[in-house]
N, C-alpha and C positions, 0 to 999 in steps of 0.2 A: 227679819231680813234687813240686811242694812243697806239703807239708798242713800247715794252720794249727788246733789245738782250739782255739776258744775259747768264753767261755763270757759269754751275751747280759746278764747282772747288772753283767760289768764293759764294756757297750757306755756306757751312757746316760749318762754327764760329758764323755763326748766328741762329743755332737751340736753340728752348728755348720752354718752360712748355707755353701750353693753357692757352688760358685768365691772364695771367701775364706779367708784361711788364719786358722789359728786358734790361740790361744795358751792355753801350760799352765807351769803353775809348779813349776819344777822342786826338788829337795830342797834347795839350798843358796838357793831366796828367788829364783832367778833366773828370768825369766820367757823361755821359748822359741817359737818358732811352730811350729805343727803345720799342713802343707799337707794339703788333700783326700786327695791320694794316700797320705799316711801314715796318715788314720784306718782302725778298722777296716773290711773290706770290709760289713760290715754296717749299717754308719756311712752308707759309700758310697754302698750301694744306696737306703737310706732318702733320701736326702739326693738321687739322683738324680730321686726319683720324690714331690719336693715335701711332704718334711714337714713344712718349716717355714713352707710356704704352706699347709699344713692347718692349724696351730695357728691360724691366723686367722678361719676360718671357723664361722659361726655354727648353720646347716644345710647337712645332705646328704640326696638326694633321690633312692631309681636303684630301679628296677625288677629284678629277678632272676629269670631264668626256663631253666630245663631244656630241651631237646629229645633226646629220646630216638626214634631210627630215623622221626623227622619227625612225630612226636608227642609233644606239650607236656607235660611231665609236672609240672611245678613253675612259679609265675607269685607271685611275693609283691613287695607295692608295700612300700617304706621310708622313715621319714622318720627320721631321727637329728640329735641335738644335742649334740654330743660335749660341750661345756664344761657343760652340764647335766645330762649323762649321760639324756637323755631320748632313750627309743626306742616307736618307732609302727610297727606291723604292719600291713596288708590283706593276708588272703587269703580266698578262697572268698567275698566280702562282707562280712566280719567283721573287725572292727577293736579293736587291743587296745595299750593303752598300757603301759607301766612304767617304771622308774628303775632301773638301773644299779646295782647294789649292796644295794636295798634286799631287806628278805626277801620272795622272789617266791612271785606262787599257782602253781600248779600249770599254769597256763594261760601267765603268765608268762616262766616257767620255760623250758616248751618252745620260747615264741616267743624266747626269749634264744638258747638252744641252734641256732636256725634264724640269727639274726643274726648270730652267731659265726661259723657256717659262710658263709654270706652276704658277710658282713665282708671275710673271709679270702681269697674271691676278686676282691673289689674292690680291695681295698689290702692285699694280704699285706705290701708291701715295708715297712709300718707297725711289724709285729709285730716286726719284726727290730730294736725298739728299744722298745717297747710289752711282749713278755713273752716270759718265761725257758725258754730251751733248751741244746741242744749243737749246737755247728756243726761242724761242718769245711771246709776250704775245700782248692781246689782249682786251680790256676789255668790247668790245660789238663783239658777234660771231652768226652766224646765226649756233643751232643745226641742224642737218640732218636728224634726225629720227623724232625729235618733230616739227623744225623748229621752236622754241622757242628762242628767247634769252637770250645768256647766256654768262658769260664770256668763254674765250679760250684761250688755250696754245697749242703749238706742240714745240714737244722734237724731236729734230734729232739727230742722232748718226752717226756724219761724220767724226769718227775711225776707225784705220785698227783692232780695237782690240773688242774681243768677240765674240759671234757667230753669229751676223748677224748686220755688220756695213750696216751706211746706212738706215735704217729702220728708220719711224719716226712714230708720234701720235698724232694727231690733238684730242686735250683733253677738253670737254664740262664741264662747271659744273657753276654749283649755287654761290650764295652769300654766304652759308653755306660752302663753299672750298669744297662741296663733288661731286664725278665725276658723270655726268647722264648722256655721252655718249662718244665716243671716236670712231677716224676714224684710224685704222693699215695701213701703207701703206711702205710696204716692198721695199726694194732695188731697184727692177724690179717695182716698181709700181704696185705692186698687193696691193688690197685693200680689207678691210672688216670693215663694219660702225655697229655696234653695240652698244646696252643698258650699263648700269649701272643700276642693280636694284637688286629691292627683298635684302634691307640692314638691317645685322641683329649684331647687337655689341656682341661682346664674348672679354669678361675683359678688355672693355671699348676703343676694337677698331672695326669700325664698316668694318663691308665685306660685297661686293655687294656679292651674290650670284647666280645669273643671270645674262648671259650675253646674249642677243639676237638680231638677223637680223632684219627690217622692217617688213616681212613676217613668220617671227619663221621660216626657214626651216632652220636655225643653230643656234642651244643654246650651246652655254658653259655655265657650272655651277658647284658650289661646293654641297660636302655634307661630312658629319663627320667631321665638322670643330672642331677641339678641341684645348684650348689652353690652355695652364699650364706654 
């Protein structure tokens, strides 16, 4: 089985436009092409799942909500502005804005920590060129919900920095570079194995909007997705 370490700091010189091949200059001044298939698979994924169609957009707009044994447990409305770094919360009636970097309140703060995780499940495929981990790759992986095969990657995060080092993702997905299933397994080893599904594209980037257990007794899911 072939395993690749690599390491997400030396991903981002090599992002580049779907289905176009792309060139790097080599040590002796000479310039060569690099096709899709040769960048890294992290590259890939990103690239499958319209990043360079996000760098265009102005606003994102999606609703995030929890169902736990068919009761709602979580409902938070979002509005994000990525090129401004402006982010907007509702929940419970209450509405709170912030920036992205700046020194947050304490109110702030938390609803960052909530966007983050938030985030993560709308466009993880993002991170994989957005921020530093360890990979491994894998190119034949036995899924857990399908038990299908499929390629695999898991992202670890074994920094002191963010809101939850530590944590990694044993990440399922197709020949297509799009994700069909993914294992969370937190600091402590807590775990949760979940779908990738119900994918539906808004200005040409595609969003699982389902995410569910074996048994459905926990869905995560979007809805209000709007991009501009």
């Amino acid at each position: 089985m072939k395993r690749i370490i690599v390491l997400c700091m030396f991903f981002t010189f090599l992002v580049g436009c779907e289905n176009k091949a792309e060139k790097t200059k080599n040590s002796d001044n000479s310039i060569s092409e690099v096709t899709p298939e040769e960048l890294p698979i992290t590259t890939q994924i990103a690239n499958a799942n319209g990043i360079e169609k996000f760098k265009e957009l102005e606003e994102v707009y999606f609703m995030f909500n929890v169902k736990v044994n068919d009761t709602l447990r979580s409902k938070r409305a979002w509005k994000w502005f990525p090129k401004s770094k402006k982010i907007e919360l509702t929940e419970k009636g209450e509405t709170i804005s912030y920036i992205q970097g700046d020194s947050l309140s304490e109110k702030a703060l938390a609803a960052d920590q909530k966007f983050i995780n938030d985030s993560y499940w709308l466009l993880f495929p993002y991170q994989l060129m957005w921020s530093d981990f360890e990979a491994t790759y894998n190119e034949k992986g036995i899924a857990p919900l399908s038990n299908e095969e499929m390629k695999m990657l898991t992202v670890s995060y074994k920094g002191k920095g963010g809101y939850s080092p530590g944590d990694s993702y044993h990440i399922f997905f197709g020949d297509d570079n799009m994700i069909m299933e993914w294992t969370y397994v937190s600091s402590t080893g807590r775990e949760l194995t979940t779908t990738w599904e119900d994918y539906e594209t808004f200005k040409g980037i595609p969003i699982a909007k389902m995410h569910k257990t074996a048994d459905s007794s926990f869905q995560l899911y979007f809805t209000n997705i709007k991009l501009k």
